[in-house]
ZAMARGU-4260 file (C-alpha; in steps of 0.2 Angstrom, whole numbers, plus 5000, padded with zeros to 4 digits):
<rodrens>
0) 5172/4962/5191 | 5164/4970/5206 | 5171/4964/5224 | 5157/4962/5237 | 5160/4966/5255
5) 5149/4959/5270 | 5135/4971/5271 | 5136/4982/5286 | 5117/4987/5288 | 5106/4969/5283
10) 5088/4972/5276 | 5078/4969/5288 | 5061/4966/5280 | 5050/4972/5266 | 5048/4988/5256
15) 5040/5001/5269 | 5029/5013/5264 | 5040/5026/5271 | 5059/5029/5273 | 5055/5031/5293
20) 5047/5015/5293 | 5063/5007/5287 | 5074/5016/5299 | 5063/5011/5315 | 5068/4993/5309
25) 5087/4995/5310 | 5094/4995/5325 | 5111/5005/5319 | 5099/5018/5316 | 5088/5020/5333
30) 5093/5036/5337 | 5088/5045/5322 | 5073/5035/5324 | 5071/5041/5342 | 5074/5061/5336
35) 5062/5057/5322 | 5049/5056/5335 | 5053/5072/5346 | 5054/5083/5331 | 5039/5076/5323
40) 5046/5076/5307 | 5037/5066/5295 | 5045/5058/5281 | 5035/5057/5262 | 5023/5042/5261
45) 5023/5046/5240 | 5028/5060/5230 | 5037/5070/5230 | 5048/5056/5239 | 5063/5059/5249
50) 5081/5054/5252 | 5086/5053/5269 | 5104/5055/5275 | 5105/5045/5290 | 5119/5046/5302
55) 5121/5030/5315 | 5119/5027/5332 | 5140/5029/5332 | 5138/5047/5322 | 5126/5053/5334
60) 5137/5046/5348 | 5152/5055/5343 | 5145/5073/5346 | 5155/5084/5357 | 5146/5082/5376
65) 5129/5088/5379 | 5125/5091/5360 | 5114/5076/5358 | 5105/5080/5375 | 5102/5098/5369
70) 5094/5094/5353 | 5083/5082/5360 | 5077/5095/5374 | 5075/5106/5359 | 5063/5098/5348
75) 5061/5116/5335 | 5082/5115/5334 | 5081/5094/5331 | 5069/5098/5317 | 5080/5109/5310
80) 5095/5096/5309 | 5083/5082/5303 | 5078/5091/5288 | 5097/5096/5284 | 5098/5080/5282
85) 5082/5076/5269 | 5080/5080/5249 | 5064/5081/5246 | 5064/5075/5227 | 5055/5081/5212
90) 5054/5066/5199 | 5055/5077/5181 | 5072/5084/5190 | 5082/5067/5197 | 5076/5055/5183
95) 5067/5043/5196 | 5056/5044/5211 | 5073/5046/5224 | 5092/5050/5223 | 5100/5032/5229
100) 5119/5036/5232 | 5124/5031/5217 | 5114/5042/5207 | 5119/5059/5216 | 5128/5068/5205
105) 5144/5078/5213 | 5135/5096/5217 | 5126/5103/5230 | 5109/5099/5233 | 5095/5109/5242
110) 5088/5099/5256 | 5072/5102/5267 | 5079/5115/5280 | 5082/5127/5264 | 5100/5124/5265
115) 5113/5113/5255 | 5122/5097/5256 | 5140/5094/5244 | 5142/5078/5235 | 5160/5070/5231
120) 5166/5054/5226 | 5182/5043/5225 | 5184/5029/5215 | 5188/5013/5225 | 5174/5008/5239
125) 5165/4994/5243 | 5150/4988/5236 | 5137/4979/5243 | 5127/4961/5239 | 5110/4964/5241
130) 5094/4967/5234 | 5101/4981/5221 | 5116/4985/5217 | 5127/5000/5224 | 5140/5012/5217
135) 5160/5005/5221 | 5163/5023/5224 | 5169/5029/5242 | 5152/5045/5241 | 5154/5059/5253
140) 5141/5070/5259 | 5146/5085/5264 | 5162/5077/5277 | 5150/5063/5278 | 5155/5044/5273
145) 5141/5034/5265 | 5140/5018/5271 | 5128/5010/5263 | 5109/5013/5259 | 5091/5004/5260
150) 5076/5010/5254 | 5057/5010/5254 | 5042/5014/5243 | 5045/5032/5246 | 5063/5036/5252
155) 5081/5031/5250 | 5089/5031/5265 | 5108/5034/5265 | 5117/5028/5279 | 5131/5041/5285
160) 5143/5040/5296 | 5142/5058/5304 | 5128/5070/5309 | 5127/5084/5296 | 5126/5099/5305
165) 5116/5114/5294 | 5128/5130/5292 | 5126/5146/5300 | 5123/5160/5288 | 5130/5177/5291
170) 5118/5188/5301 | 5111/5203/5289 | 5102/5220/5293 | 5094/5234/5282 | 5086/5247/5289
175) 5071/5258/5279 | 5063/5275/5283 | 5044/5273/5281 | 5042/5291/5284 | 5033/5300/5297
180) 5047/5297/5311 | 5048/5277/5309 | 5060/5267/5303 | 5058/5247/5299 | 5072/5235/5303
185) 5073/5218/5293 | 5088/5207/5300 | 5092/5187/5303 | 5096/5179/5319 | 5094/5192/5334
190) 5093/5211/5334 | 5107/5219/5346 | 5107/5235/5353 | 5118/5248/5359 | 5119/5266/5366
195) 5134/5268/5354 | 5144/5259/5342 | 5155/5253/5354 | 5144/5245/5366 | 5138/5238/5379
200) 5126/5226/5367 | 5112/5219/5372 | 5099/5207/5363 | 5082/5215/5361 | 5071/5201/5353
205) 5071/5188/5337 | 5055/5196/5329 | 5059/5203/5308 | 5052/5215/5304 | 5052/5228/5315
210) 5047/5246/5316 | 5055/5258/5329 | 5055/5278/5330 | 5069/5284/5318 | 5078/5293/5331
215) 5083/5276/5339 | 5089/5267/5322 | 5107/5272/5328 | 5105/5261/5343 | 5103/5247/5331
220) 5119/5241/5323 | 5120/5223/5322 | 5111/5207/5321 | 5118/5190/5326 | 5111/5171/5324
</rodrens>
């Protein structure tokens, strides 16, 4: 016999045609909303649907000082934490048109930024009375708490108690000799250099490729994000 707790996030209306027209409508929820709008990222309207992680008001709250601030006076670096927190879903993989929480199964999943998310569950949460029914396990995404989920004609929208923030990668470099004096520098993050290995670096610019004069390849030792 399942025990139902008082839900924490009420419906509040009808089936949206997307899972950003059902978070505008919960006020828990207004901030994502608001970043939403200043990254300009859209959520699907149909296939291949989507399932949104979507951290609270509280979650976004609870960021070290300034990082909220940051992000919305950066609408390219937002983007790139909204999408960490979307899966864009193909049907024929997941079995139905979107993960709810209860159908993710414990591994990582790829999420719209291109980088992944970690599922794990407990036994022993709470479940939910409303419209559908919802898993009784305590489901973590990443070292985020679901809290419960609604959804619309195109989205589950998971409600998380913290704000995912998308790993770092370590920064990589190759260097190849085209021949004819030139070499051509492929790296991530930002190219540093230096008139020796030791130092002083310096940042010479976030464009890859690049094609220098061989003869100054040894100046180019290090990338960094």
């Amino acid at each position: 016999m399942v025990s139902y707790a008082p839900e924490q996030f009420p419906w509040y209306g009808g089936v949206f045609a997307s899972g950003l027209g059902t978070i505008q409508r919960v006020p828990d929820l207004s901030t994502l909303a608001t970043a939403f709008g200043v990254a300009s990222v859209e959520t699907a309207t149909g296939g291949p649907y989507d399932t949104i992680f979507a951290p609270t008001d509280e979650a976004f709250a609870a960021l070290p000082d300034g990082v909220l601030d940051d992000l919305l006076a950066n609408p390219d670096k937002l983007a790139e934490v909204i999408k960490y927190h979307i899966i864009n879903n193909d049907p024929k993989e997941s079995g139905s048109n979107w993960w709810t929480a209860d159908v993710l199964e414990e591994r990582a999943y790829t999420t719209a930024l291109g980088k992944t998310v970690t599922i794990s569950k407990q036994q022993g949460g709470a479940s939910y009375e409303t419209h559908y029914a919802k898993s009784t396990d305590t489901i973590m995404i990443n070292d985020a708490k679901v809290l419960d989920e609604l959804d619309s004609a195109a989205s589950s929208v998971i409600i998380i108690d913290k704000v995912l923030i998308p790993p770092v990668g370590t920064p990589t470099i190759s260097v190849v000799n085209n021949g004819g004096g030139t070499v051509t520098v492929t790296f991530e993050g930002t190219l540093q250099s230096a008139p020796t290995v030791n130092g002083p670096w310096s940042d010479v610019g976030g464009a890859s490729p690049l094609t220098i004069p061989a003869d100054q390849a040894a100046q180019f030792g290090r990338a960094r994000n």
